[in-house]
C-alpha positions in Angstrom: 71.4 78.9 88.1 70.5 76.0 90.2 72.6 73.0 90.4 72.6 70.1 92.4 73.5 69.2 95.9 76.9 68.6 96.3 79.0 65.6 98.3 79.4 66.0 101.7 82.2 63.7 101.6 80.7 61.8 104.7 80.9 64.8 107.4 77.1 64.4 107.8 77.1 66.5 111.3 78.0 69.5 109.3 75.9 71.4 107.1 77.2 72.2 103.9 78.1 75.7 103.4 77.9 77.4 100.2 76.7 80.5 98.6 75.1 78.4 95.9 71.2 77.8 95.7 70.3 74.5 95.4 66.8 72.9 93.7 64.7 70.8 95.4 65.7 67.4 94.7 62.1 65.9 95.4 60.4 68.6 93.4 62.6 68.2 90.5 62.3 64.2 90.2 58.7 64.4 91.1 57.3 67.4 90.3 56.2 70.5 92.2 53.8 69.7 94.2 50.3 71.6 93.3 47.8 71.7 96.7 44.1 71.2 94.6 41.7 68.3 95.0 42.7 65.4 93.3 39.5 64.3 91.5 39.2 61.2 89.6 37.8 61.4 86.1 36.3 57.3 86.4 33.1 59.3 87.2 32.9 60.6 83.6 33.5 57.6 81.9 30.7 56.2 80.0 28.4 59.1 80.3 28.7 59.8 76.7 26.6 59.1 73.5 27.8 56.5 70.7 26.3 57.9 67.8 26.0 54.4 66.6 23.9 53.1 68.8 21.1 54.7 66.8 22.1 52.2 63.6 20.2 49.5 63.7 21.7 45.8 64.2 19.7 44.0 61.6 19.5 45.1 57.7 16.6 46.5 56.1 15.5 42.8 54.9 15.8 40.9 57.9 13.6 43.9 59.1 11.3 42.9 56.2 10.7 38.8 57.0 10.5 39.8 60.3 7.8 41.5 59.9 6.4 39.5 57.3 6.5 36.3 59.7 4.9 38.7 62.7 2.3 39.2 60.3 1.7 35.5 59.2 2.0 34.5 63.2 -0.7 37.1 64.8 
C-alpha cells in the first residue's frame, strides 16, 4: 500500500530510510503524467451544421407580400 512521505523532523542532509514505498506526491496531486501531443479541440469548433439554419426567418405570409410587392415594383 502506498502512503505518504513521512516528516523528516528537520534532518534534511539525511535521507529518509524506510522499507516503505512511497507515491509520487506530484503525480498523485496532478495526475500521472501521459507523453502524447496535446492538441486543442478550438479547431473543431464551429465546423458543424445547425439544422435550423435551413428554417426560414420570415413566415409563410411575409413570404407572400413580399412577393406580391416584388411583383407590383418590377
Amino acid at each position: 500500500m502506498r502512503e505518504h512521505i513521512p516528516k523528516r523532523h528537520h534532518d534534511f542532509e539525511n535521507p529518509i530510510i524506510t522499507d516503505k514505498v512511497f507515491d509520487n506526491t506530484n503525480g498523485r496531486i496532478h495526475g500521472e503524467k501521459i507523453p502524447t501531443n496535446l492538441v486543442p479541440i478550438s479547431n473543431v469548433w464551429g465546423t458543424g451544421r445547425n439544422a435550423a439554419d435551413n428554417i426560414p426567418r420570415v413566415g409563410l405570409k411575409t413570404q407572400n407580400l413580399e412577393r406580391e410587392i416584388a411583383a407590383q415594383v418590377a
